[in-house]
C-alpha positions as CSV (number, residue, x, y, z in Angstrom):
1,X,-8.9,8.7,19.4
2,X,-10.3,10.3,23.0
3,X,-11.8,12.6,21.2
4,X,-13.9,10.2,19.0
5,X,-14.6,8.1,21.7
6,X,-15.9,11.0,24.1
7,X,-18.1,11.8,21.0
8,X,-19.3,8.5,20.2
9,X,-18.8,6.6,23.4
10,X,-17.8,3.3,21.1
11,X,-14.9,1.5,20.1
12,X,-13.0,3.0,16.8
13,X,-15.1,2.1,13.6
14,X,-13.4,1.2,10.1
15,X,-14.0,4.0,8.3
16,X,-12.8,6.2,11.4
17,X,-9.4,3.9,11.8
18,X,-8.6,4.7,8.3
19,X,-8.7,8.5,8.3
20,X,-7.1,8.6,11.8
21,X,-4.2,5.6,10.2
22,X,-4.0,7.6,7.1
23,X,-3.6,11.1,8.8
24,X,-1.0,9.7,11.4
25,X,0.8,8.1,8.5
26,X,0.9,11.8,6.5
27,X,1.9,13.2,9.6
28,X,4.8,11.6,9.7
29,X,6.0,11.9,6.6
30,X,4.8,9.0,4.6
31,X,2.7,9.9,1.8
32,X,-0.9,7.6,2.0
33,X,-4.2,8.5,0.8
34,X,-7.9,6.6,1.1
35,X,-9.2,4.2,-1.6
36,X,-12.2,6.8,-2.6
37,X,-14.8,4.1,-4.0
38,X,-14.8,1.7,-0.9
39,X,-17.6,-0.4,-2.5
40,X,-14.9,-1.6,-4.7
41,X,-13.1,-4.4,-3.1
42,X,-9.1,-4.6,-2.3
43,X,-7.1,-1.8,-0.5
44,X,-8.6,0.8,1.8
45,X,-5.4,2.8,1.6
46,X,-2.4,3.5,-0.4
47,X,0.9,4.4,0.9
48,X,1.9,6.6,-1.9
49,X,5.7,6.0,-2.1
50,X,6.0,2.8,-2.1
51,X,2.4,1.9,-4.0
52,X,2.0,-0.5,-1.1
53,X,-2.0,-1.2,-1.1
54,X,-3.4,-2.0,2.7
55,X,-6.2,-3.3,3.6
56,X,-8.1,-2.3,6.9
57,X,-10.0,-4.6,8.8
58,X,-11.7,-4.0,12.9
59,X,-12.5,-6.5,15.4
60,X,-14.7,-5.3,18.4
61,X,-17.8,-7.7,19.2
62,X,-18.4,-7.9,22.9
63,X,-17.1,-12.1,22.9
64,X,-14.2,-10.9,20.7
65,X,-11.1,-13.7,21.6
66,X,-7.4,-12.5,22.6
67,X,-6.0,-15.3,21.5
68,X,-7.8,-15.4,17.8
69,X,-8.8,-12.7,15.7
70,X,-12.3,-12.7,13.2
71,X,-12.3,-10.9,10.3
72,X,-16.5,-11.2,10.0
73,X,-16.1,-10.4,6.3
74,X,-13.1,-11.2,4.3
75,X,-15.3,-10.6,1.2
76,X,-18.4,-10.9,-0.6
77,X,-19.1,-14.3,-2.0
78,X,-22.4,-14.0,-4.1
79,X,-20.0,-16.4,-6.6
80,X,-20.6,-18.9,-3.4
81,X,-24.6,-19.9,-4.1
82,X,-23.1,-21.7,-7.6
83,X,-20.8,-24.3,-5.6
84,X,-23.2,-27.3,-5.5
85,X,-19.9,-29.6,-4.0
86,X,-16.5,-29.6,-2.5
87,X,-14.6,-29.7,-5.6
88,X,-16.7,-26.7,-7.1
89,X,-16.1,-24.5,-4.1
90,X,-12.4,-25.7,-4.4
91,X,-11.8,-24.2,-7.9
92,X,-13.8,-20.9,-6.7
93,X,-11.5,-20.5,-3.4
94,X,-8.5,-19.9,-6.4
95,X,-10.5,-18.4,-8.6
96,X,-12.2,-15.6,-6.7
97,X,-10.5,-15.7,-2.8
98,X,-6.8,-15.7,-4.3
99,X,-7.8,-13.0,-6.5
100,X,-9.5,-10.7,-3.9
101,X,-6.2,-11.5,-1.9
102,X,-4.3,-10.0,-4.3
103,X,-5.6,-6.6,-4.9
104,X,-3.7,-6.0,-1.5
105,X,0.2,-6.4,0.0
106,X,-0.6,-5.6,4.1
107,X,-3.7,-6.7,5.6
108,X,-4.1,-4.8,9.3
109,X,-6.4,-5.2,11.7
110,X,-7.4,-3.0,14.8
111,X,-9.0,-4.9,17.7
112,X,-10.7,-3.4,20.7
113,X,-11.8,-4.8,24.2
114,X,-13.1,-3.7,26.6
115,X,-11.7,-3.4,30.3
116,X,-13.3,-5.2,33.4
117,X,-13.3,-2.3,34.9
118,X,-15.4,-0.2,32.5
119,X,-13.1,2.8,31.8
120,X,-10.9,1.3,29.3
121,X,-11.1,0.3,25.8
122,X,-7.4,-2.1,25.3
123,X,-6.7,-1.9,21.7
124,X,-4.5,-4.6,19.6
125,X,-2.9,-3.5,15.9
126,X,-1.7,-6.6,14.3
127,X,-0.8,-7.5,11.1
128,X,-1.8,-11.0,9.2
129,X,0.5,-12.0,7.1
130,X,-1.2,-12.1,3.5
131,X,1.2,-15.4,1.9
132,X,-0.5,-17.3,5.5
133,X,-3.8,-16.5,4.2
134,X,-3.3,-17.5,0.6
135,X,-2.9,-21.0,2.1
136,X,-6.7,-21.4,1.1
137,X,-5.7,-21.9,-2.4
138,X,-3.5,-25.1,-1.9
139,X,-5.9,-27.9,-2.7
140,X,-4.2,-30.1,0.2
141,X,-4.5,-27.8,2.5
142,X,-8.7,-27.5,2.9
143,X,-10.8,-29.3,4.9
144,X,-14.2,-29.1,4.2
145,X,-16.8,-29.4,6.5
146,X,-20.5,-30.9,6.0
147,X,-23.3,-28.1,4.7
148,X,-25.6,-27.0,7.1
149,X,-29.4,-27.1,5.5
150,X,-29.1,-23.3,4.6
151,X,-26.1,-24.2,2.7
152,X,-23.2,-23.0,4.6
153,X,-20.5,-24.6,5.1
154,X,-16.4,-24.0,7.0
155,X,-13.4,-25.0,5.2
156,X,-10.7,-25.4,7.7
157,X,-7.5,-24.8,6.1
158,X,-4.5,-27.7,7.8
159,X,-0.8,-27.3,8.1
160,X,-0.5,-30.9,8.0
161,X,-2.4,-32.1,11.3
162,X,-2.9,-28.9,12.6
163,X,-5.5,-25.8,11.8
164,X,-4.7,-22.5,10.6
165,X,-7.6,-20.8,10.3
166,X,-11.2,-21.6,8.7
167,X,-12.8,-19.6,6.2
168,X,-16.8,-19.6,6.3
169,X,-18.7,-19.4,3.5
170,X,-22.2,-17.8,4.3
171,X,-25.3,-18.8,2.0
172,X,-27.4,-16.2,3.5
173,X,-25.6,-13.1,3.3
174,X,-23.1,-14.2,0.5
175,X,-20.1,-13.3,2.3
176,X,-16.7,-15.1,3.4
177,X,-15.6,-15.1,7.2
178,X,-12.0,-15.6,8.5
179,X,-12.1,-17.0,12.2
180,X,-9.8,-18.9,14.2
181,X,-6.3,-17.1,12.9
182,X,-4.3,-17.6,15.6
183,X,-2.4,-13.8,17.3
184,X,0.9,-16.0,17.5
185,X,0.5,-16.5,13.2
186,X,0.8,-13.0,13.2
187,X,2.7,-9.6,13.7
188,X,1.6,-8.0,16.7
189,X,2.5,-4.0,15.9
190,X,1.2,-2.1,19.4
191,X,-1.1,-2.6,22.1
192,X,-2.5,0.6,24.1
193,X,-5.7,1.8,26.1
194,X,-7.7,4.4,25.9
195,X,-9.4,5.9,28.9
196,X,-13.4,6.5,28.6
């Protein structure tokens, strides 16, 4: 990781946390290897053994929150510009959000910040728990925000009184965005800093 940042002088990228995860993970002794088509969607890697499929998200905007993590896109949603109303975008939450959900069993995400001080990137590696997401398919569970005039709208998904997480559904660039996850909904796996 010092290495990529002295070469790059930027935060870890996706494609570079999942050769450095999956060559740590070989290095110790469990078996993984990289999805090779990754315009396919589900899994990024595979942890051989135990045919456990991950998925690999990253977090590093400058305004990124400690407190809630952004997963800028979940998916693409070009299924998204044929729900006219609530009820249609309802059915195509199950349909095609569960489903995506399901090509995968871990979902981990690296996040990165940078220190006050300039010479530190502070990195987060959590976990969101998959069954937590897959709330977006119980009907009771969404609240649906108006449409703005492009089209987009939030769906706020409730745990009675209280939010979870909202999924945003993007008419411009056809894609779905998970904001507002709570770090406390989640497993935090290791915090460290690497000098810059």
């Amino acid at each position: 990781m010092k290495l990529f940042h002295y070469l790059t002088n930027q935060p870890l990228t996706k494609k570079a946390f999942e050769y450095q995860l999956c060559r740590t993970l070989n290095n110790n002794q469990i078996e993984c290897k990289i999805t090779e088509n990754s315009n396919l969607p589900g899994a990024d890697l595979t942890i051989e053994d135990s045919k456990q499929k991950i998925s690999l998200k990253t977090e590093g905007s400058k305004s990124v929150s400690r407190e809630k993590i952004t997963i800028s896109k979940l998916m693409e949603a070009r299924w998204y510009r044929e729900c006219r109303t609530d009820r249609d975008l309802q059915i195509a939450i199950q349909k095609h959000v569960i489903t995506h959900l399901r090509h995968y069993d871990r979902i981990l995400t690296l996040r990165s910040f940078p220190s006050n001080c300039g010479k530190l990137v502070d990195y987060q590696l959590v976990e969101i728990p998959t069954e937590l997401i897959k709330r977006c398919g119980e009907k009771s569970a969404l609240n649906f925000a108006k449409r703005t005039e492009g089209g987009s709208t939030t769906v706020t998904i409730m745990n009675g009184i209280n939010s979870v997480f909202d999924l945003t559904f993007d008419a411009s660039v056809e894609k779905v965005t998970l904001k507002n996850l709570y770090i406390r909904d989640c497993m935090l796996l290791a915090n460290w800093s690497i000098s810059i």
